[in-house]
VOFI-663608 format. One record per residue: z, y, x of N, C-alpha, C in turn. Coordinates in Angstrom, 1 decimal, padded with zeros to 4 digits, m for minus. Each point is the difference from the previous one (the first is absolute). Example, Ala and Ser with C-alpha at 12.3 -4.5 7.8 and 13.67 -1.06 7.14 Angstrom:
% VOFI-663608
{{007.8, m005.7, 013.2}, {000.0, 001.2, m000.9}, {000.0, 001.2, 000.9}};
{{m000.7, 001.1, m000.4}, {000.0, 001.1, 000.9}, {000.8, 001.1, m000.8}};
END
This chain:
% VOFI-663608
{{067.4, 037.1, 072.2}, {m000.4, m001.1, 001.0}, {000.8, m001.2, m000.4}};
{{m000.8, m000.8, 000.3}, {000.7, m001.2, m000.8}, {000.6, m000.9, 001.0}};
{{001.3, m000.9, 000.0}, {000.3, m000.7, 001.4}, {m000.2, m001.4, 000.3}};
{{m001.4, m000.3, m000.1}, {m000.4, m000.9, 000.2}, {000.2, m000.3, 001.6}};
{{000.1, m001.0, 000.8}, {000.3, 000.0, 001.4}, {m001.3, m000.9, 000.7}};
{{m000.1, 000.2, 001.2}, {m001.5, m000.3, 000.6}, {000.6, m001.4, 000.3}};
{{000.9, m001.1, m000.7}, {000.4, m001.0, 000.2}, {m000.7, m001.0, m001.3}};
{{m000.5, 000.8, m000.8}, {m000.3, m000.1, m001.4}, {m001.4, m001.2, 000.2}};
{{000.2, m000.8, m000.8}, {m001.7, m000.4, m000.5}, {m001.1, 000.6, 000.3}};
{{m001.0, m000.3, 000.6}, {m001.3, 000.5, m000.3}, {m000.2, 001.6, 000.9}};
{{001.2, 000.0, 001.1}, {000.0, 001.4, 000.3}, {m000.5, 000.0, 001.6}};
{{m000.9, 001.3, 000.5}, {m001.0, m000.2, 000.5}, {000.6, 000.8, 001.4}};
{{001.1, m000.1, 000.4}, {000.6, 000.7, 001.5}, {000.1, 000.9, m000.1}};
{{000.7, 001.0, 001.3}, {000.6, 001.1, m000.3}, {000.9, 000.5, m001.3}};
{{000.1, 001.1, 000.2}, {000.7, 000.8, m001.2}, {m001.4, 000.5, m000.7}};
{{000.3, m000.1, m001.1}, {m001.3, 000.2, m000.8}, {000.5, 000.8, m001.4}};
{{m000.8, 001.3, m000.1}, {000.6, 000.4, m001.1}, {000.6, m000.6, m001.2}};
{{000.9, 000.3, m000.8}, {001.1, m000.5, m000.8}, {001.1, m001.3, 000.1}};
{{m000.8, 000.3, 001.4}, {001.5, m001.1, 000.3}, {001.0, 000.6, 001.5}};
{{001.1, m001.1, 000.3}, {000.7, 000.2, 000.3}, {000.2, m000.8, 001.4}};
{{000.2, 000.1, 001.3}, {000.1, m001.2, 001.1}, {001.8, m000.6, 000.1}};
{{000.5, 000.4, m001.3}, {001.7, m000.2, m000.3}, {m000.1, m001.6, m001.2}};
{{001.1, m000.8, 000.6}, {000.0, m000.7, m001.2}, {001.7, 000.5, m000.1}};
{{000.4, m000.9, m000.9}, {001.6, 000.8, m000.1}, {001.3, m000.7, 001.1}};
{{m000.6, m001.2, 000.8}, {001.5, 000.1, 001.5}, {m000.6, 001.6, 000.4}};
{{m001.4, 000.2, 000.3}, {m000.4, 000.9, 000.7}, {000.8, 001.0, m000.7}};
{{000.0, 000.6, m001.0}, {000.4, 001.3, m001.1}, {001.8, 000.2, 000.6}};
{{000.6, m001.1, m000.4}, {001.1, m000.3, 000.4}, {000.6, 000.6, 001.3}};
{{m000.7, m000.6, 000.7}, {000.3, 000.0, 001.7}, {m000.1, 001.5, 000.0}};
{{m001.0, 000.8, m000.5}, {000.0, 001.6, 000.6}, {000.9, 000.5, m000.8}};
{{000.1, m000.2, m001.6}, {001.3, 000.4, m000.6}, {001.0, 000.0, 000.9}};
{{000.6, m001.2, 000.9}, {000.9, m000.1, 000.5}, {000.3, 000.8, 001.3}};
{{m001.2, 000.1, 000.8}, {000.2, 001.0, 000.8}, {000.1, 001.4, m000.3}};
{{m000.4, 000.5, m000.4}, {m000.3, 001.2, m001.0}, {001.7, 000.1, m000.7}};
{{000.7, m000.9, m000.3}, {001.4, 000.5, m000.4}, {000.8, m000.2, 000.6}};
{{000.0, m000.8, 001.7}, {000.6, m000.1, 001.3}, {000.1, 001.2, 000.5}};
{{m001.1, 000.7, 000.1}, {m000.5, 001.2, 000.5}, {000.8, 001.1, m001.0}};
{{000.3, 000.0, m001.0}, {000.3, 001.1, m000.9}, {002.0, m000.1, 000.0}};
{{000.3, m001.4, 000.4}, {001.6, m000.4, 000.0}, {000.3, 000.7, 001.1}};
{{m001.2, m000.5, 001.6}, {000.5, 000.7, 000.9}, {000.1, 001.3, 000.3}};
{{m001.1, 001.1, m001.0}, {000.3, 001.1, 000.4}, {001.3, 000.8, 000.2}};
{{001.0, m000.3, m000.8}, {001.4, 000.8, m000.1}, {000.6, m000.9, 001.8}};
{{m000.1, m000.4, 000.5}, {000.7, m001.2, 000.9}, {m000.9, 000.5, 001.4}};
{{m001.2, 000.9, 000.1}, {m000.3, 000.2, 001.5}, {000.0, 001.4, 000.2}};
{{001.2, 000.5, 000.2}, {000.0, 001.3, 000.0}, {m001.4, 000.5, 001.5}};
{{m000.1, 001.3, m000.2}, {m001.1, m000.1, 001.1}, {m002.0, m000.1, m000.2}};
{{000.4, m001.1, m001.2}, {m001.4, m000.3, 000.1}, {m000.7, 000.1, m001.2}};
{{m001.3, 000.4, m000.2}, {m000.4, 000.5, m001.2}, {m001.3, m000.9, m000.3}};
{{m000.1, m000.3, m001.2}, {m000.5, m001.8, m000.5}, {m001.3, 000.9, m001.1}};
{{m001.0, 000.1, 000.5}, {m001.7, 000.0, m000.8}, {m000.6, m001.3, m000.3}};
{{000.3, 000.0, m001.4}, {m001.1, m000.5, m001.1}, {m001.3, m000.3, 000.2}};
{{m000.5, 000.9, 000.3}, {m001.6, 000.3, m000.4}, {000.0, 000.9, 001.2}};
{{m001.1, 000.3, 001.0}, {m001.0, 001.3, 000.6}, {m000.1, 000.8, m001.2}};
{{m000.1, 001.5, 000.0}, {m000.3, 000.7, m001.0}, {m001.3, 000.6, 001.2}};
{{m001.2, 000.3, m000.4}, {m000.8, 000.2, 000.6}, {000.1, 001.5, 001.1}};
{{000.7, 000.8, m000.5}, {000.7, 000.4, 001.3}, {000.7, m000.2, 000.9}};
{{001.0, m001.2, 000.0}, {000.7, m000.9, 001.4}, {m001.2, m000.3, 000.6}};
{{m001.4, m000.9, m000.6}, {m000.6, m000.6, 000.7}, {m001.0, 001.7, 000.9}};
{{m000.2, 000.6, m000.6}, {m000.9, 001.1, 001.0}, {001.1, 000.6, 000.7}};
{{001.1, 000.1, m000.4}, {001.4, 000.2, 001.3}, {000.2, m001.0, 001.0}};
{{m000.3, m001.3, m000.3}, {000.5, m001.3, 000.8}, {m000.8, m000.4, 000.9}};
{{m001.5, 000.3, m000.5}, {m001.8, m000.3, 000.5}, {m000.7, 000.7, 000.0}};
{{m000.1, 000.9, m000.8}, {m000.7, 000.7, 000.4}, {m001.5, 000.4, m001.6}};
{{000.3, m001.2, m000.7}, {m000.7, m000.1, m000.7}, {000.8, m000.9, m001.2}};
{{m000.7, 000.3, m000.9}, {000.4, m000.4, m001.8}, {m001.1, m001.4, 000.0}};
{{000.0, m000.9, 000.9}, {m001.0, m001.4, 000.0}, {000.5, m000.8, m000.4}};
{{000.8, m000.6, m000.4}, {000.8, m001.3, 000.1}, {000.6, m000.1, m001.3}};
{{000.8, m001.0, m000.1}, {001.0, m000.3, m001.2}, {001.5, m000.3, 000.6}};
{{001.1, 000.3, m000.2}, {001.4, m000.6, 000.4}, {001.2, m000.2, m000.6}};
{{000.2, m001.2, m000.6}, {001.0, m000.1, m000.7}, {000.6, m001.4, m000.2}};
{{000.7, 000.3, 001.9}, {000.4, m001.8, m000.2}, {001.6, 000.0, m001.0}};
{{m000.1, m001.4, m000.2}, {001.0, m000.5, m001.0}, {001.2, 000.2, 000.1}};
{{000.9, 000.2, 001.3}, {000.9, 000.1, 000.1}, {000.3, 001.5, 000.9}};
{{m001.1, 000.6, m000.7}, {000.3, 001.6, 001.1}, {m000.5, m000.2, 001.5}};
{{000.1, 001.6, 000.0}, {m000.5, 000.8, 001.3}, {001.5, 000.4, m000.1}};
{{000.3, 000.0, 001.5}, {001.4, 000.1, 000.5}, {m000.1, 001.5, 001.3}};
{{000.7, 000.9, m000.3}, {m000.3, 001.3, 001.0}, {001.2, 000.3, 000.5}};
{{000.0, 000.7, 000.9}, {001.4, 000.3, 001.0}, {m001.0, 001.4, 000.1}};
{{000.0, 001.2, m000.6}, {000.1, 001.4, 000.3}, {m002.0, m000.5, m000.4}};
{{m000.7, 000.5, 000.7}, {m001.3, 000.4, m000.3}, {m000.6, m001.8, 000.7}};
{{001.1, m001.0, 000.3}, {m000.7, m001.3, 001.0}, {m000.1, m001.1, m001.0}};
{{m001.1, m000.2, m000.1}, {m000.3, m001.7, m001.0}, {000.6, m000.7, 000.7}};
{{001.6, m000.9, m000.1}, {000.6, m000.6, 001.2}, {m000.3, m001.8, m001.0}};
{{m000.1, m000.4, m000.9}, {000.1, m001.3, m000.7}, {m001.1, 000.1, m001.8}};
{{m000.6, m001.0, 000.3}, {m000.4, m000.6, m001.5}, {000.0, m001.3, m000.5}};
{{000.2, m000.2, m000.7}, {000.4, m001.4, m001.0}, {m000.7, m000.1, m001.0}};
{{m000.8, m001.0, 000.1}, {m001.0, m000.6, m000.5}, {m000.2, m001.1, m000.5}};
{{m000.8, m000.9, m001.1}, {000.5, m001.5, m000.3}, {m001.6, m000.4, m000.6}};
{{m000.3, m001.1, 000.5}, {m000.8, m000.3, m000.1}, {000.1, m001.6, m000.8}};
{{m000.9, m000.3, m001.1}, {000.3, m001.0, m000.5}, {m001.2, m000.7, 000.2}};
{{m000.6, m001.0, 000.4}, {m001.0, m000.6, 000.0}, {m000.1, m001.6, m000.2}};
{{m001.0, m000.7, m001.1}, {000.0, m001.6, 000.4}, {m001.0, m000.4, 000.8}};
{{m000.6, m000.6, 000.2}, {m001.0, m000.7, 001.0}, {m001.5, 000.6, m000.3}};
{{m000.2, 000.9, m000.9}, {m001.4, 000.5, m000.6}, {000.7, 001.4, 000.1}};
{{m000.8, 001.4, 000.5}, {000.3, 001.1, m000.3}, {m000.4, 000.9, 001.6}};
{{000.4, 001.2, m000.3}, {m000.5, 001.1, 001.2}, {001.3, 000.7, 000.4}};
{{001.3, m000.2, m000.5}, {001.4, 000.6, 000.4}, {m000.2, 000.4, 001.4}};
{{m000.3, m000.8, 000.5}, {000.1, 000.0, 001.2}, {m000.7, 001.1, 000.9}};
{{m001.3, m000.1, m000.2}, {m000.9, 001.5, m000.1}, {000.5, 000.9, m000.2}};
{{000.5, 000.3, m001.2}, {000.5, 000.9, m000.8}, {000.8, 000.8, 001.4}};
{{000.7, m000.7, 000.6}, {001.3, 000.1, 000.4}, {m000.2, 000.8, 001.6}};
{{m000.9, m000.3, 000.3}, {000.0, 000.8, 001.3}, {m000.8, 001.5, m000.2}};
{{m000.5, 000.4, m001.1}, {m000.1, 001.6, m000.3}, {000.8, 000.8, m000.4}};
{{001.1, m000.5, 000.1}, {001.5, 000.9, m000.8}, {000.6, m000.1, 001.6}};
{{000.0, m001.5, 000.6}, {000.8, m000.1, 001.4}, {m001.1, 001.2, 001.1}};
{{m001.3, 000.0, 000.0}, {m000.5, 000.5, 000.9}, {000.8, 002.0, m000.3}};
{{m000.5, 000.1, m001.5}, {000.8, 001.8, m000.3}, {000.5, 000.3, 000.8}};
{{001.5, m001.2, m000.4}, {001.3, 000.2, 000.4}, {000.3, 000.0, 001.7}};
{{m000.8, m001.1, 000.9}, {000.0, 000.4, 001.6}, {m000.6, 001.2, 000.2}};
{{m000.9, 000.1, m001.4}, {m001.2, 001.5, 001.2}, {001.2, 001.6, 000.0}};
{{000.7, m000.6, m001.2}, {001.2, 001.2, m000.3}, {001.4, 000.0, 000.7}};
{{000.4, m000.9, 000.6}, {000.8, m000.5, 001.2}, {000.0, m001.3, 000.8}};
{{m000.9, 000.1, 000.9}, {000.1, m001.1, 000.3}, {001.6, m001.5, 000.5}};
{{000.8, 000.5, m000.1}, {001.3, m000.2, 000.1}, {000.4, m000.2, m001.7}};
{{m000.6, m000.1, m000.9}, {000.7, m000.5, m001.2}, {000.1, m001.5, m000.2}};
{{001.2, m000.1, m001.0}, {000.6, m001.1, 000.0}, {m000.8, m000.3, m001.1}};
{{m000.8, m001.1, m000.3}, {m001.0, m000.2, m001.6}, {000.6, m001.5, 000.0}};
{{000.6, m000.1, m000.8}, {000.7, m001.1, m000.5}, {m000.5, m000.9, m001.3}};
{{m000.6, m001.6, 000.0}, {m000.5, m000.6, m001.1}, {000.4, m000.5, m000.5}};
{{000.2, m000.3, m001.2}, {000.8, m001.3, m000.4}, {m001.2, m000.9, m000.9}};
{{m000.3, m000.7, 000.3}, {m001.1, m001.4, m000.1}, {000.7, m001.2, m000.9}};
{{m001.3, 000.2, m001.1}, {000.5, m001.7, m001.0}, {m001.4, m000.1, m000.7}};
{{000.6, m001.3, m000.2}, {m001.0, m000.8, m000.9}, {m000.8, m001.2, 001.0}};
{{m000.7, m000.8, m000.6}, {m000.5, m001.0, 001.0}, {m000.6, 000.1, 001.4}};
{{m000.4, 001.3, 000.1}, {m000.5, 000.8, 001.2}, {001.0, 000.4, 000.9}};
{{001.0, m000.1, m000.1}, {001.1, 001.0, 001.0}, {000.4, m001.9, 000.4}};
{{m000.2, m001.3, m000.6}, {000.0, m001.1, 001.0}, {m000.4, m000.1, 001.3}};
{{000.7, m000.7, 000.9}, {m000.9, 000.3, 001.7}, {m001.3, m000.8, m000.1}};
{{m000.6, 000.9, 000.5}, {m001.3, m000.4, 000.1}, {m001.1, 000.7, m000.8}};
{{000.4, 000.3, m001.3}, {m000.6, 000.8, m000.8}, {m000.4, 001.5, 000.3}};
{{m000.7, 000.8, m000.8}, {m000.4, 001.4, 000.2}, {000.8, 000.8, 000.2}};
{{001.0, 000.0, m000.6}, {001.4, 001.0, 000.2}, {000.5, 000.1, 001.4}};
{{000.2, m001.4, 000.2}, {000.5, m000.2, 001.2}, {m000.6, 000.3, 001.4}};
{{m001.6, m000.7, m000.4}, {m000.6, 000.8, 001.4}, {m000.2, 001.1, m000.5}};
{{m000.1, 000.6, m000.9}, {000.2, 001.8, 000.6}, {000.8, 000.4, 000.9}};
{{001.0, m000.3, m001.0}, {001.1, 000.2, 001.3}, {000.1, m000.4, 001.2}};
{{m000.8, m001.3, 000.3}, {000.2, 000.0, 001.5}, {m001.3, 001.0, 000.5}};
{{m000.9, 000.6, m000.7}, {m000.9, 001.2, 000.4}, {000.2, 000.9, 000.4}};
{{000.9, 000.4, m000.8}, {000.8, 001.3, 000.0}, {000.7, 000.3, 001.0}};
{{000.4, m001.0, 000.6}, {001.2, m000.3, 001.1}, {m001.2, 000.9, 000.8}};
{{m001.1, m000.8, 000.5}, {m000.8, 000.8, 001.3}, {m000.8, 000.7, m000.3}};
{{m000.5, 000.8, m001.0}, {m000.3, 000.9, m000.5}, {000.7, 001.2, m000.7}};
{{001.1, m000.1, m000.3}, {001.0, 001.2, m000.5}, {000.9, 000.1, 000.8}};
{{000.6, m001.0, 000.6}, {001.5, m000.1, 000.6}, {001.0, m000.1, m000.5}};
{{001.0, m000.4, 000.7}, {001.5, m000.2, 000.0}, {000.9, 000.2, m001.3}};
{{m000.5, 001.4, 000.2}, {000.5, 000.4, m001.2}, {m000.4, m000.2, m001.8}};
{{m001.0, m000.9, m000.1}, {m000.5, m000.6, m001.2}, {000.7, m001.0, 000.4}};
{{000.8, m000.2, m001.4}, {000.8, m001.4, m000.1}, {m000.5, m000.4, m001.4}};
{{000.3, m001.5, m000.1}, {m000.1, m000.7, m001.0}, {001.0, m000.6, m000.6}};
{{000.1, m000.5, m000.8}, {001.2, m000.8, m001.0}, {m000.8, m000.7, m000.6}};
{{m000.1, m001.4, 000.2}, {m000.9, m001.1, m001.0}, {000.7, m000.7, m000.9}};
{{000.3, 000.2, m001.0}, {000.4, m001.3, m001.6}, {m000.7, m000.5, m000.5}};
{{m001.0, m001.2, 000.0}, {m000.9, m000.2, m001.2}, {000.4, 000.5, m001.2}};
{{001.8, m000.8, m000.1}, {000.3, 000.3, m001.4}, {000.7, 001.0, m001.0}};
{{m000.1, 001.2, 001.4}, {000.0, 001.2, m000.6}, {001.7, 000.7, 000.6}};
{{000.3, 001.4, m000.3}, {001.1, 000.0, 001.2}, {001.5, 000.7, m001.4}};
{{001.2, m000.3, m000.2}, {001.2, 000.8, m000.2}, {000.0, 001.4, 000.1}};
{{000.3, 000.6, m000.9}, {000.4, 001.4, 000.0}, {001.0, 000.5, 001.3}};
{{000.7, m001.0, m000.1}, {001.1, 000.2, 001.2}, {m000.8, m000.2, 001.1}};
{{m001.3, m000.7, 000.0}, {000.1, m000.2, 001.0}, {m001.0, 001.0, 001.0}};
{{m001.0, 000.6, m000.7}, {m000.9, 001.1, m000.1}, {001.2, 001.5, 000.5}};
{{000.5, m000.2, m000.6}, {001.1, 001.2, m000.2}, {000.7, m000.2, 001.4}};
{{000.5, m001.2, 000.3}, {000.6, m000.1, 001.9}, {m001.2, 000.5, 001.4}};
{{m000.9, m000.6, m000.3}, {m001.0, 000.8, 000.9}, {m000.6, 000.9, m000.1}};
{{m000.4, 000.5, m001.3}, {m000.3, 001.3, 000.4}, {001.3, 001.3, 000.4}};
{{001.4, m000.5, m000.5}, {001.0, 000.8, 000.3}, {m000.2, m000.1, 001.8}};
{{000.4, m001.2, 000.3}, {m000.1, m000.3, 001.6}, {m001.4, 000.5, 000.6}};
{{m001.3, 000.1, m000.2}, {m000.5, 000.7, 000.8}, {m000.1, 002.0, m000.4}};
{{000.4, 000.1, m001.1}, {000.8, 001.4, 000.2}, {000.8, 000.4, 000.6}};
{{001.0, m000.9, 000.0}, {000.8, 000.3, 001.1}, {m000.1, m000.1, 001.8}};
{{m001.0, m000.9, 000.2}, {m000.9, 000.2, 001.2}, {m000.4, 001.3, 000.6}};
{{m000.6, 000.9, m001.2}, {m000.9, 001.0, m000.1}, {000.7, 001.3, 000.8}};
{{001.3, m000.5, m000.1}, {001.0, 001.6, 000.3}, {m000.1, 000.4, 001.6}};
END
């Protein structure tokens, strides 16, 4: 598969076979959560950090093997309870992130409704006013409370990715 991005020349919407809906802040950004997630595992005693759904969580979790789950900065569990996920969404002013984004958040309420799904938002879209942003204000009354946002156009610190999601781990207890 080749990684051509749906940001490309001549390219016709959606994800379309051989390409990719990642340009590289995007690649970056999950790299970085994905190794926030992997620093913090030794540091929350208690809580056990999923990768990926393996198609048995999801017919243990739901009931059924339907879906895909593998947000960026982990699935966060306290004993058998989905309690937090961390997610990052990169988007510029053209794209479907946003979409994307409430089929992983709906999973995750239908699997506790009380989880903490945490975003971290960049690129021209996570500006106020933009897509990013009114998601998030969608989210607010259609998910709840507990969906939070973090907006940087221009993208967020390791440190600083790494302080919130430690802090709403630490929430979680």
């Amino acid at each position: 598969m080749s990684n051509r991005s749906q940001r490309d020349e001549g390219y016709n919407g959606g994800i379309q076979a051989g390409t990719t809906a990642y340009d590289e802040q995007s690649k970056k950004m999950d790299k970085m959560l994905k190794e926030c997630a992997d620093e913090l595992i030794p540091n929350t005693s208690g809580f056990r950090s999923v990768k990926q759904f393996s198609n048995q969580m999801k017919i243990d979790l739901v009931g059924e093997n339907c879906f895909g789950f593998a947000p960026d900065g982990g699935s966060w569990f306290i004993g058998d309870k989905l309690v937090a996920v961390f997610e990052g969404k990169k988007q510029n002013l053209l794209g479907n992130a946003n979409e994307r984004w409430f089929k992983n958040a709906a999973v995750a309420k239908s699997i506790n409704p009380d989880v903490k799904y945490i975003t971290f938002c960049s690129g021209e879209g996570a500006k106020k006013g933009e897509c990013l942003e009114k998601m998030s204000r969608l989210a607010k009354y259609t998910m709840g409370e507990n969906f939070k946002f973090h907006m940087s156009p221009n993208g967020f610190t390791k440190k600083q990715v790494s302080r919130i999601m430690l802090d709403v781990l630490e929430s979680c207890k």
